[in-house]
KELUMDO-717602 format. One record per residue (C-alpha): residue number from 1; residue in three letters; chain; x, y, z. Coordinates in pm, whole numbers, plus 32768, in hexadecimal, padded with zeros to 4 digits. Example, Ala and Ser with C-alpha at 12.3 -4.5 7.8 and 13.67 -1.06 7.14 Angstrom:
BEGIN
ATOM   resi   resn   chain      X      Y      Z
ATOM      1    ALA       A   84CE   7E3E   830C
ATOM      2    SER       A   8557   7F96   82CA
//
This chain:
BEGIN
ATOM   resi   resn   chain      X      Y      Z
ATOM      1    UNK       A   7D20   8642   7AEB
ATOM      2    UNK       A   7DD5   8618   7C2E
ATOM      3    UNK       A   7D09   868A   7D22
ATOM      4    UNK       A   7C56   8571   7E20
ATOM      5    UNK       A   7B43   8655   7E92
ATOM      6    UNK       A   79F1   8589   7EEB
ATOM      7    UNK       A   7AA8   841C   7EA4
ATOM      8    UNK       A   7ACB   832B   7FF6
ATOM      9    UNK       A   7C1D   8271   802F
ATOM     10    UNK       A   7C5F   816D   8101
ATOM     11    UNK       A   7DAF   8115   813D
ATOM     12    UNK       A   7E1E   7FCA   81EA
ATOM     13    UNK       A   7F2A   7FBE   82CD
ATOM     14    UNK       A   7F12   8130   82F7
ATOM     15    UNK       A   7F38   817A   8496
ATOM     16    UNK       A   80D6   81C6   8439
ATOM     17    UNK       A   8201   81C4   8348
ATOM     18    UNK       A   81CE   81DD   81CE
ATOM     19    UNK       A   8044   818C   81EB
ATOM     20    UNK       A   8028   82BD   82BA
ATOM     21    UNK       A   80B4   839A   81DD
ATOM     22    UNK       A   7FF5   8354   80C1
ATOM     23    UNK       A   7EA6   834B   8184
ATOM     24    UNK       A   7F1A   84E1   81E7
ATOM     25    UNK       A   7F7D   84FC   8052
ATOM     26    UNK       A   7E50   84A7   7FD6
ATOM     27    UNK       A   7D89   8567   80D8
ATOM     28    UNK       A   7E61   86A5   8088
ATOM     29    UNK       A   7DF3   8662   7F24
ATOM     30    UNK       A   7C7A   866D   7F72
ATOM     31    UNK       A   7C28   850F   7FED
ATOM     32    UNK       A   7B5E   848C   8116
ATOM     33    UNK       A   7C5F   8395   81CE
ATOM     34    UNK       A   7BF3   825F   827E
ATOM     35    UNK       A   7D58   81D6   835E
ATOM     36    UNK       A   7D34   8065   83A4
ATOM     37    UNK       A   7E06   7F78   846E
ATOM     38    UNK       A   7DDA   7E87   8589
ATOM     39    UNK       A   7E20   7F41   8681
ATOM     40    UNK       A   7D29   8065   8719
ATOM     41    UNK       A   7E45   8157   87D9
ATOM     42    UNK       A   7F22   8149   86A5
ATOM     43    UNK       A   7DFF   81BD   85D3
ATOM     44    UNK       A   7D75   82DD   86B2
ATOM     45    UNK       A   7EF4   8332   86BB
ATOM     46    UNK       A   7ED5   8321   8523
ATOM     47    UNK       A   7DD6   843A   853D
ATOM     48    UNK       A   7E46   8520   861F
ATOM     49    UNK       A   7F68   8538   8567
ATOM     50    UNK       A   7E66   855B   8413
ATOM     51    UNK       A   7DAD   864E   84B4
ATOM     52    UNK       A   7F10   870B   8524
ATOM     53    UNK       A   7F61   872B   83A0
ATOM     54    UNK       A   7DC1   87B9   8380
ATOM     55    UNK       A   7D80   8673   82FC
ATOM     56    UNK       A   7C24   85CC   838D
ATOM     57    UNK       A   7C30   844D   83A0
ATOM     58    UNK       A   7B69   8345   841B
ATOM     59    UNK       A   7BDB   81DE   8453
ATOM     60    UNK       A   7B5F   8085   842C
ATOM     61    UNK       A   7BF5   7F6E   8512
ATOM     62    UNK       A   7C3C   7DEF   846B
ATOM     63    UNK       A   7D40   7D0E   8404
ATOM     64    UNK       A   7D27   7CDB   8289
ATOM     65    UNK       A   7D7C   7B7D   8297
ATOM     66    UNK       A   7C41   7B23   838D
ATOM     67    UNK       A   7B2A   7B04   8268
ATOM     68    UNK       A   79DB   7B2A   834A
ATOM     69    UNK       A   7A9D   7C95   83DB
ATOM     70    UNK       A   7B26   7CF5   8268
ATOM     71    UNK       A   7988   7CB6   8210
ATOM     72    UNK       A   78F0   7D4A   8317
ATOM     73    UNK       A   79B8   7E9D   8329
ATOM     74    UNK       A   79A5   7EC7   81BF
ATOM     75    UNK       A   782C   7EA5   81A8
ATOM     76    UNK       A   780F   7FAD   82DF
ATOM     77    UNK       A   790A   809F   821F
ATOM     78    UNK       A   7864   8096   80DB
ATOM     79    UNK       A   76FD   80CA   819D
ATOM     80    UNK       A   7773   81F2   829F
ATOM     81    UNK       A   7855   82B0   816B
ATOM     82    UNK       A   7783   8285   8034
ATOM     83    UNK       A   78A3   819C   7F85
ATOM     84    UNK       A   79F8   816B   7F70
ATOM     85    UNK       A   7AAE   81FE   7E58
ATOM     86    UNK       A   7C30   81D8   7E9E
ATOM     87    UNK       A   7CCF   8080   7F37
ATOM     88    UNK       A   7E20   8088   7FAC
ATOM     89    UNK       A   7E90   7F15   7FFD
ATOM     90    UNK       A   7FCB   7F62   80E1
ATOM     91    UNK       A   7FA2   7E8C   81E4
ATOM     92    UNK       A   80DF   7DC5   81EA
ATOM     93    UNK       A   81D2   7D03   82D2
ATOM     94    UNK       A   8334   7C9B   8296
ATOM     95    UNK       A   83F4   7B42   8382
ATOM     96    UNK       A   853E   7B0F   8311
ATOM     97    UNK       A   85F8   79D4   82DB
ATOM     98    UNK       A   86AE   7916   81FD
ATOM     99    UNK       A   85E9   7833   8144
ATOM    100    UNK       A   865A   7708   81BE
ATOM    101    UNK       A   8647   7775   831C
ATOM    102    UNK       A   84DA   77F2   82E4
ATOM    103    UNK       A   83BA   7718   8397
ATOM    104    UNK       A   8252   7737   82CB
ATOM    105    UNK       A   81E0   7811   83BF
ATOM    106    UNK       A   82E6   7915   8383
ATOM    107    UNK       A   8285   78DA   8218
ATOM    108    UNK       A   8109   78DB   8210
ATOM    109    UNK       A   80E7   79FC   82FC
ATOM    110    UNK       A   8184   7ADF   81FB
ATOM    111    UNK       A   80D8   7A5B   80E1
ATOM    112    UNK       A   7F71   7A88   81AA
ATOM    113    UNK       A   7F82   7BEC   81EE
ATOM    114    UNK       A   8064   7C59   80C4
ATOM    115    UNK       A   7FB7   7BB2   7FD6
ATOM    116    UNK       A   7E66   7AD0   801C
ATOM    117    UNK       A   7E23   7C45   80E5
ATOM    118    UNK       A   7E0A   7D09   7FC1
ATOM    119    UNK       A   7D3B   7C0E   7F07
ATOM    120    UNK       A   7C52   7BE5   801F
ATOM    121    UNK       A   7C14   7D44   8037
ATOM    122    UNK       A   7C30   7DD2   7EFF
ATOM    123    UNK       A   7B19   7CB1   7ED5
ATOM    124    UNK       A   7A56   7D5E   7FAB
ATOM    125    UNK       A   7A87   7E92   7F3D
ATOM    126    UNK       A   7A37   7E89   7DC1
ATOM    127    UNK       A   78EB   7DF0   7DD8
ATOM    128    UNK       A   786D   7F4D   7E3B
ATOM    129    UNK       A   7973   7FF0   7D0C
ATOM    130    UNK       A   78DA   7F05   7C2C
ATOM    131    UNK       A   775F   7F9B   7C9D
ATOM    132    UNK       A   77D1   80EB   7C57
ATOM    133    UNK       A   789B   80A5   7B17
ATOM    134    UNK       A   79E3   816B   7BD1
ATOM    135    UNK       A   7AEA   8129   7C8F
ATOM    136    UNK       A   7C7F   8120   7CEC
ATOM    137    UNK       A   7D3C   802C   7D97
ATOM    138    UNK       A   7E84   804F   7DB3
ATOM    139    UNK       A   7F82   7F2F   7E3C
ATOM    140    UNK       A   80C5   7F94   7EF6
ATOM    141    UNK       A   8198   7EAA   7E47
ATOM    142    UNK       A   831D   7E9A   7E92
ATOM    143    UNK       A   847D   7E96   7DEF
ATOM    144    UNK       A   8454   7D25   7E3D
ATOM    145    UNK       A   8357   7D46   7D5C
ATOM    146    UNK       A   8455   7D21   7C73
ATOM    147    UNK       A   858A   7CAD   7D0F
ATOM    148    UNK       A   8601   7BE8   7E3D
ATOM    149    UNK       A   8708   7C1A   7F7B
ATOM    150    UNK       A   8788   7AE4   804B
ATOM    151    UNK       A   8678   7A83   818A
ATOM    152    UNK       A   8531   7B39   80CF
ATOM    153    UNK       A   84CD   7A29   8021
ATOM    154    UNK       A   8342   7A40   80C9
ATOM    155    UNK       A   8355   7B89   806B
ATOM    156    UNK       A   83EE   7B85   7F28
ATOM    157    UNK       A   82F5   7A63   7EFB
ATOM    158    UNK       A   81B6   7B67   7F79
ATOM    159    UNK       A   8213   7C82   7E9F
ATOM    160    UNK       A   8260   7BD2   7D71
ATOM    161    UNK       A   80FB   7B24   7D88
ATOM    162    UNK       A   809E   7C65   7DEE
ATOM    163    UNK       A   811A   7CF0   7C87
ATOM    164    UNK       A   8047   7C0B   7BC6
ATOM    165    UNK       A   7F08   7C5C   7C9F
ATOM    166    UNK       A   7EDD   7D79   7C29
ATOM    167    UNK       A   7EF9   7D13   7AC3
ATOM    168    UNK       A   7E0E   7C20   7AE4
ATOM    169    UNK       A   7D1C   7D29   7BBA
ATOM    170    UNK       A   7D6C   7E17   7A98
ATOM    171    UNK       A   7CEA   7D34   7985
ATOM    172    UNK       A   7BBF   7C8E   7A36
ATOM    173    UNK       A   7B27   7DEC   7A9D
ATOM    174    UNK       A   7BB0   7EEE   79AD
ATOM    175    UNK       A   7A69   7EE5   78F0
ATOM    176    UNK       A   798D   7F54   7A33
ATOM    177    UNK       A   7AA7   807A   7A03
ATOM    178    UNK       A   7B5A   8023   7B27
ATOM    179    UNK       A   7CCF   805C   7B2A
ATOM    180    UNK       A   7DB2   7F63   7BF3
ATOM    181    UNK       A   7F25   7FF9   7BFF
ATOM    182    UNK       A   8017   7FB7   7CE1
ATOM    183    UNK       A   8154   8091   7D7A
ATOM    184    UNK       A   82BA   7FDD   7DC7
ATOM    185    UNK       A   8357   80BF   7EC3
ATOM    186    UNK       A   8506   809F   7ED2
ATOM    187    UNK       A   8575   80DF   8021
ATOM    188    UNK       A   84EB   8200   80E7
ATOM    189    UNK       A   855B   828D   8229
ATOM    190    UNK       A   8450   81FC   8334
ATOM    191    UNK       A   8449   81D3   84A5
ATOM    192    UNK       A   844E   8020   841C
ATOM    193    UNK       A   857B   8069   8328
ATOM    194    UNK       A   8620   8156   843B
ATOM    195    UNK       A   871D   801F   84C7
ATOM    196    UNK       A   876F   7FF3   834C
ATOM    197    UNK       A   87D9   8150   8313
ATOM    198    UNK       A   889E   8177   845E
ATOM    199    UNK       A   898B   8042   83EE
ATOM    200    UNK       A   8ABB   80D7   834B
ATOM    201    UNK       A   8ABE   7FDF   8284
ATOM    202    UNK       A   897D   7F83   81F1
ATOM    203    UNK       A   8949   8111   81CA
ATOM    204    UNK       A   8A8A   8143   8105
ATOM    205    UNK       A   8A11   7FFD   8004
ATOM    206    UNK       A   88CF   8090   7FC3
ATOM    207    UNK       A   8932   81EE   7F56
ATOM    208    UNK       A   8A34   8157   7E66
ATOM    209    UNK       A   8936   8088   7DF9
ATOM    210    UNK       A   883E   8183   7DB9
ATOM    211    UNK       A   888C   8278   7C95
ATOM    212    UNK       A   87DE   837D   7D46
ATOM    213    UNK       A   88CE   8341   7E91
ATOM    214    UNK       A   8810   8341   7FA6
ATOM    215    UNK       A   86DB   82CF   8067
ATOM    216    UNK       A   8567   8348   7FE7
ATOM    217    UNK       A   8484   8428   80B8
ATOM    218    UNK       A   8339   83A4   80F9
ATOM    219    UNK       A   82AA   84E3   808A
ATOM    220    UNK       A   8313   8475   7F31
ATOM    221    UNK       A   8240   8351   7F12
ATOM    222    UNK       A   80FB   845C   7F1A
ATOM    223    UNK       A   80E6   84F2   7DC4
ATOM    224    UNK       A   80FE   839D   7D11
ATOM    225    UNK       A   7FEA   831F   7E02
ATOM    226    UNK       A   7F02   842E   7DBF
ATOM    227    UNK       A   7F41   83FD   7C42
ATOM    228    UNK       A   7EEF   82B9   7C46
ATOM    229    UNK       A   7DB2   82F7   7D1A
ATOM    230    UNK       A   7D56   840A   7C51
ATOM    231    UNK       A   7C93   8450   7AF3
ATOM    232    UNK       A   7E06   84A2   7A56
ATOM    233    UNK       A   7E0C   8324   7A55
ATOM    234    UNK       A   7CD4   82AD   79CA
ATOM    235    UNK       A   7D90   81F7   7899
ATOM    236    UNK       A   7EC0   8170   7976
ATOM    237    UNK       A   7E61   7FF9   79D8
ATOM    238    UNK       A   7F20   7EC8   7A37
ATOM    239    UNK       A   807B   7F89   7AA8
ATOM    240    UNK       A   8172   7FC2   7BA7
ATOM    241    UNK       A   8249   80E7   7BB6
ATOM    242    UNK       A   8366   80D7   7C8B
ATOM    243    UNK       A   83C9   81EC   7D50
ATOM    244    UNK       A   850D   818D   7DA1
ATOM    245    UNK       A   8613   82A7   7D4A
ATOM    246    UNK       A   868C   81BB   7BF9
ATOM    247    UNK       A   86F9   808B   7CD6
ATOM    248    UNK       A   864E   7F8F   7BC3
ATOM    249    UNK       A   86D0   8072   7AC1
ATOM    250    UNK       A   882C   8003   7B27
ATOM    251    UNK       A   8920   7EEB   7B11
//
C-alpha cells in the first residue's frame, strides 16, 4: 500500500531544506521526482545530491506565483511524463515583522507564494488528475496553521488560508478520487532554522515547549509524506497531520 513505484511527483520548492527531503523520500519509496524552484544551479545541485542517495530526478524551473510559467511547465510535464500523480505544494517564504510595522508588500509577498501558489498550481495540476480519475496533493501546511508567534502574521495569515485550501480542494475534487491532505511540520533542524537553534535561548524555549524535547529531523517528515501520497491513504481527505513532536498537544 505504500509503495510509490510508477506514480510521478512533483514537488515545489524542492532545490533545498524540507522540500528536498521529501522529493529523496518519495523517490526512495518508488516515485519519479520532478525538483522545481526558480533557480537552475540550486536545482542541478538538488539532483546531484538525488542522484548521490540513487535517487534519479529531473527538474522543472518556474515561480508558482507567475501564472503563464505555472501553465506552461505544467502542460510540458504532464506531456513529457505521462501525468502527474503526486503534488507537493511547498513552495513557501517567510518576512518577519510586527504587524504594525509590516508594509503590504511584506504582506502580499507571503500570501502569493504561500498561498495563491498552491492554488495556482494545484489548479494546474488537477485538471490532468481529474482526466485520469487519480491523484494526491498534499499541502505543507504549518504549526501556524493552527497557532500564531509575534512578527508572523503573513505567515500565520498564508498557512492558516493554506489549512482551509485544502479542505475546500478536498471536497470539490474528492469525487474524481483525488485526495488533497496537507502536512504541518513543528520545527525541524534546517540550514533556514539553523540561526534559531544556535540561540541559547530560543533553543532552550522550544525543547520545553515541545513534549518530545528537542528539534525534529527532516528525515522524519518522509514516512507521513509517502503515506499520504500513497494508496494507504485513499480514504484520508481534507486533513493535516502535524508532525510536530506534541507541541499543539501541549499547553
Amino acid at each position: 500500500m505504500f509503495s510509490l513505484n510508477r506514480k510521478t511527483a512533483l514537488i515545489t520548492g524542492s532545490s533545498r531544506g524540507l522540500g528536498l527531503t521529501i522529493a529523496q523520500g518519495l523517490g526512495k519509496a518508488g516515485a519519479k521526482i520532478i525538483l522545481n524552484g526558480r533557480n537552475k544551479d540550486s536545482l542541478i545541485e538538488a539532483r546531484k545530491k538525488c542522484a548521490q542517495n540513487g535517487i534519479t530526478a529531473d527538474y522543472s524551473i518556474f515561480d508558482v506565483f507567475n501564472e503563464k510559467q505555472v501553465r506552461d511547465q505544467i502542460d510540458h510535464i504532464e506531456k513529457e511524463s505521462g501525468g502527474i500523480d503526486i503534488l507537493i505544494n511547498n513552495a513557501g517564504i517567510h518576512k518577519r515583522r510586527p504587524l504594525v510595522e509590516m508594509t503590504l508588500e511584506e504582506w502580499q509577498s507571503v500570501l502569493d507564494v504561500n498561498l495563491t501558489g498552491a492554488f495556482l498550481t494545484s489548479r494546474e495540476v488537477v485538471q490532468g488528475m481529474i482526466k485520469r480519475r487519480y491523484g494526491k496533493i498534499i499541502n505543507i501546511c504549518s504549526l501556524m496553521s493552527e497557532v500564531g508567534r509575534e512578527t508572523t502574521g503573513n505567515y500565520t495569515a498564508s498557512k492558516g488560508g493554506l489549512k482551509m485550501l485544502t479542505k475546500a480542494m478536498a471536497v470539490e475534487w474528492a469525487k474524481f478520487n483525488i485526495q488533497v491532505n496537507g502536512i504541518g511540520p513543528g520545527y525541524f533542524l534546517t540550514e533556514l532554522t539553523k540561526p534559531l537553534a544556535e540561540n541559547p535561548e530560543f533553543n532552550s524555549w522550544l525543547k520545553k515547549r515541545t513534549p518530545a524535547g528537542r528539534w525534529g529531523n527532516p528525515d522524519e517528515l518522509i514516512g507521513t509524506a509517502v503515506f499520504l501520497a500513497s494508496e494507504a491513504s485513499n480514504f484520508v481527505n481534507g486533513q493535516v497531520i502535524y508532525v510536530d513532536g506534541g507541541l499543539l498537544a501541549s499547553v
